[in-house]
C-alpha positions in Angstrom: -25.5 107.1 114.3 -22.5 106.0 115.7 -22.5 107.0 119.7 -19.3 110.3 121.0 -17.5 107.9 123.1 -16.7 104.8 120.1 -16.0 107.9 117.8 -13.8 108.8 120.4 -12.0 105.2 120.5 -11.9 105.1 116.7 -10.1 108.0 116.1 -7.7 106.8 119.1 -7.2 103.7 117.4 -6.5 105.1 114.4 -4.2 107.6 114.9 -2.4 104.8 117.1 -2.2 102.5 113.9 -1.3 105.5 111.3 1.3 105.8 114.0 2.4 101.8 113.7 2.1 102.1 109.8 4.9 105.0 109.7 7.3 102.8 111.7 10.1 101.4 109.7 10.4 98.4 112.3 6.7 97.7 112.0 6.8 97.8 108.1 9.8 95.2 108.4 8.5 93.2 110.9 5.0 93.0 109.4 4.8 93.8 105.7 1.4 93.7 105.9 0.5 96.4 108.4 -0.8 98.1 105.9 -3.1 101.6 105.9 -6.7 99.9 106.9 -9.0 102.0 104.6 -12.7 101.6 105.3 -12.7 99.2 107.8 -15.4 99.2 111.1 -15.1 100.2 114.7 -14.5 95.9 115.5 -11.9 95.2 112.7 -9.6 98.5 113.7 -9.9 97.6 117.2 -8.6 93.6 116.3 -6.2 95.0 114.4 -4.4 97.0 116.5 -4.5 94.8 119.8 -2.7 92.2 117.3 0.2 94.8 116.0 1.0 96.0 120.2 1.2 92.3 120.7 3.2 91.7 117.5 6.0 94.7 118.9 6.1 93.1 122.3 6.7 89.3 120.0 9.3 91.8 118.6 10.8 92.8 122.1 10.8 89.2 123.5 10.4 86.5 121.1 13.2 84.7 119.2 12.7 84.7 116.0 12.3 88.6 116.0 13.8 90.1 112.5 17.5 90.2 113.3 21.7 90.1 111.3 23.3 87.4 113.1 26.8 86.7 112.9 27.3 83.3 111.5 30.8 83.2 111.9 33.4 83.3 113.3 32.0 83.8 116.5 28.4 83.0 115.5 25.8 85.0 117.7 28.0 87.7 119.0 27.7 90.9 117.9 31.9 91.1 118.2 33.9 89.7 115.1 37.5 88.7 116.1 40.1 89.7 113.7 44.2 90.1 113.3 46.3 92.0 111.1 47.6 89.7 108.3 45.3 86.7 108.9 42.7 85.5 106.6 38.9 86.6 107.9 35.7 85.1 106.8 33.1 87.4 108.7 29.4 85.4 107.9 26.4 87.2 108.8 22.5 86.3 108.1 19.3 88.0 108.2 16.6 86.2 110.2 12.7 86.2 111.1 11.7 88.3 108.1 9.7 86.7 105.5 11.1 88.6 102.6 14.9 87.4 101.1 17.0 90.4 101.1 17.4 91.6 97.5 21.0 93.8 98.3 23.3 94.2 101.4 25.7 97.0 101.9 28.5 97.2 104.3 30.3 99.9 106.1 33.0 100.7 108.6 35.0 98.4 107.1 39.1 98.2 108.3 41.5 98.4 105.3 41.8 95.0 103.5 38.6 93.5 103.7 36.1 92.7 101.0 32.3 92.8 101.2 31.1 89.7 99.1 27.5 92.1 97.9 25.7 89.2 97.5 21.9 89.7 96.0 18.5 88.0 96.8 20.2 86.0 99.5 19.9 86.1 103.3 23.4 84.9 103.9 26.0 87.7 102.9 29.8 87.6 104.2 33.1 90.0 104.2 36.7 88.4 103.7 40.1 89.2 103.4 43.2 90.2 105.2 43.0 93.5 107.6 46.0 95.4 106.7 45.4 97.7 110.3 44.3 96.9 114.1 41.9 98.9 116.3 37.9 98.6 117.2 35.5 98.8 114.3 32.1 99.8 113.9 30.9 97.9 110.7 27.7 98.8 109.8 25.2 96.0 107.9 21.9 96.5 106.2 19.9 94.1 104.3 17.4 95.8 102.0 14.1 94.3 100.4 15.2 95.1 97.4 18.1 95.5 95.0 19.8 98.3 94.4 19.4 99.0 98.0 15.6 99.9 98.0 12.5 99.2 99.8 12.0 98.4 103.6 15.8 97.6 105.5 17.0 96.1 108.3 20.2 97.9 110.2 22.6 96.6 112.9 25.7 97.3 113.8 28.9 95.3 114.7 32.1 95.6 116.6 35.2 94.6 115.0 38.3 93.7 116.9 41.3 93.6 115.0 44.2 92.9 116.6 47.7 93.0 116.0 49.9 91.3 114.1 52.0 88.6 116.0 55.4 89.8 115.9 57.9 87.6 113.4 60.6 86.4 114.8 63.2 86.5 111.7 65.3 83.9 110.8 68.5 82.4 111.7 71.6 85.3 109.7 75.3 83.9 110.3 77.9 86.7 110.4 82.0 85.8 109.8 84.2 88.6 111.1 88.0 88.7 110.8 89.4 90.5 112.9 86.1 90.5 115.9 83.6 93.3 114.6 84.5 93.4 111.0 82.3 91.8 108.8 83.5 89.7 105.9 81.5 89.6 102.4 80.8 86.0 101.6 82.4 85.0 98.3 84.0 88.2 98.3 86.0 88.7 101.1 89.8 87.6 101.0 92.2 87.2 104.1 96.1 87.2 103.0 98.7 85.6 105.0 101.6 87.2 104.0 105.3 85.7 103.3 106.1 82.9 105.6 109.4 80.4 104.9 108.4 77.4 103.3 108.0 74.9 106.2 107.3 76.9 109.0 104.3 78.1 110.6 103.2 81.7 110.0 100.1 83.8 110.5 97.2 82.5 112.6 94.1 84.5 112.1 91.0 83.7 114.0 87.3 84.3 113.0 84.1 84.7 114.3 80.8 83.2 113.5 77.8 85.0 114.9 73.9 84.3 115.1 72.9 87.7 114.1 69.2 86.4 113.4 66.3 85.3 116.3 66.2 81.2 115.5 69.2 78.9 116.1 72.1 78.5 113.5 72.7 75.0 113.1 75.1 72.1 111.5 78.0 74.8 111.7 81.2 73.4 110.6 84.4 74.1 108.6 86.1 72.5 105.6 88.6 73.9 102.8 89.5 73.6 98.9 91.3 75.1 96.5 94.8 74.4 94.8 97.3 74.6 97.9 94.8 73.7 100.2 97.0 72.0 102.7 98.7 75.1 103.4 95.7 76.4 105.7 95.3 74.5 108.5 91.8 74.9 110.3 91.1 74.6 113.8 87.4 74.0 114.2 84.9 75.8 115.6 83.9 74.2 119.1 80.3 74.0 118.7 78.1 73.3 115.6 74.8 75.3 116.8 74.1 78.8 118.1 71.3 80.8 119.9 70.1 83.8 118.6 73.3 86.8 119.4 75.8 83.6 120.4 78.7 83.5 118.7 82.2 81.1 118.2 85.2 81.1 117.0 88.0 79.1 114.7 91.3 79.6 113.5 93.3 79.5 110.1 96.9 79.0 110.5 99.4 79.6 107.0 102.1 77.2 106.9 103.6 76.8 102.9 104.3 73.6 101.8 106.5 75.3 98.7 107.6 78.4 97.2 105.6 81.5 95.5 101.5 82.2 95.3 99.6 80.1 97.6 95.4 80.3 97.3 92.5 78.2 99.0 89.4 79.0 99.9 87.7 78.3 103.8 83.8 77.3 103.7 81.6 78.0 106.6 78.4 75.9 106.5 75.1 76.5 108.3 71.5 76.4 107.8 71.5 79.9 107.1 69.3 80.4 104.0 71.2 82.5 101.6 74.9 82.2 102.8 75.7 78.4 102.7 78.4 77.9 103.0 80.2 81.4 103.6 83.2 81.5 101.5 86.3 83.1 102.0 89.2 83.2 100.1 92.8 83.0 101.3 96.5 83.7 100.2 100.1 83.8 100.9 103.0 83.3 99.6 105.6 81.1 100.4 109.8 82.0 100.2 112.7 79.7 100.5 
């Protein structure tokens, strides 16, 4: 007959492991905490000292069943993110005997990808985010595909920040008179009638910078059939800051008598106008 006071301690001890057994972090941690059926006053009382000491291993140990952040910041539970650059967020599931059979990911910011990988215990999420802010991604590793059996959660802060402003490129503007724009390979200037011989109009246009990087290797030059009859003064600098602008000068002087044409060719490193063209006229009279 078994004395009041160890039935006492038995049923103590056993409610305290039924207690144990019904813990989702004890059935992680130690798959095989399971029900004790049968067993004597000695073995439940073994039993339980090791599962208290197994939670405080839990509480204080490395090695503890944990997600870890592999990269890129491995360890931290922050993942460090911009808008429009590529992220390869690597996590891994540690200190439980098992290989996770499923993962599943939530929280995640527009743009990303979860990789779902299966029966591994390295899982990752990649892509671009499309939008910035704090996230709270949420990771669980299950024991079994198709998202079953005992799990393991934890969650993440993700820190997506902004885009880095883009600076655009370099834009030339030509303008004739100041604040009109031309249309390049569109745009024509006439000169009027001037005597054959003598100088006439003199127009003078502007070249801006209308983009954020520098327009550079700026210069001048001419073609077309009466050619010599526009005579170009140069601009005075070949470069230009972003908003700078400069100026040169066509002057019509008719070397003979009737329809006169050329054309005036503003090169630059601008990307889709080079070089600007603009086409010129007069005419010339005895």
């Amino acid at each position: 007959m078994i004395p009041p006071r160890a039935r006492r301690i038995a049923s103590r001890l056993g409610s305290l492991i039924l207690l144990f057994q019904r813990s989702p972090v004890v059935q992680m941690l130690f798959p095989e905490a399971k029900l004790v059926g049968g067993a004597g006053l000695g073995e439940l009382g073994k039993w339980t000292v090791a599962t208290v000491a197994g939670l405080g291993a839990f509480d204080s140990v490395a090695g503890a069943t944990t997600i870890a952040q592999v990269a890129p910041s491995a360890g931290s539970t922050t993942v460090p993110a911009k808008v429009g650059q590529n992220l390869n967020f690597i996590f891994q599931l540690t200190g439980y005997p098992d290989t996770p059979g499923s993962w599943k990911v939530s929280g995640l910011p527009a743009g990303l990808v979860h990789a779902n990988a299966t029966n591994n215990a390295v899982d990752s999420v990649s892509g671009k985010p499309t939008v910035s802010g704090n996230f709270t991604v949420s990771i669980t590793a299950y024991q079994k595909s198709g998202y079953s059996g005992d799990k393991f959660t934890r969650n993440f802060t993700m820190n997506v920040l902004p885009a880095d402003p883009v600076t655009p490129p370099q834009e030339i503007a030509v303008q004739q008179p100041a604040g009109i724009n031309l249309t390049d390979a569109v745009s024509v200037r006439s000169f009027g009638t001037t005597k054959v011989g003598t100088k006439g109009k003199v127009f003078t246009f502007t070249v801006r910078n209308l983009g954020g990087m520098p327009l550079t290797g700026i210069s001048v030059y001419k073609d077309g059939a009466h050619k010599q009859d526009f005579i170009v003064a140069k601009p005075p600098v070949s470069s230009l800051a972003p908003g700078a602008s400069t100026t040169f000068s066509v002057t019509f002087t008719p070397s003979g008598t009737g329809s006169r044409s050329g054309g005036i060719h503003v090169k630059s490193n601008d990307a889709n106008e080079n070089p600007f063209d603009i086409r010129v006229a007069g005419v010339g009279s005895p």
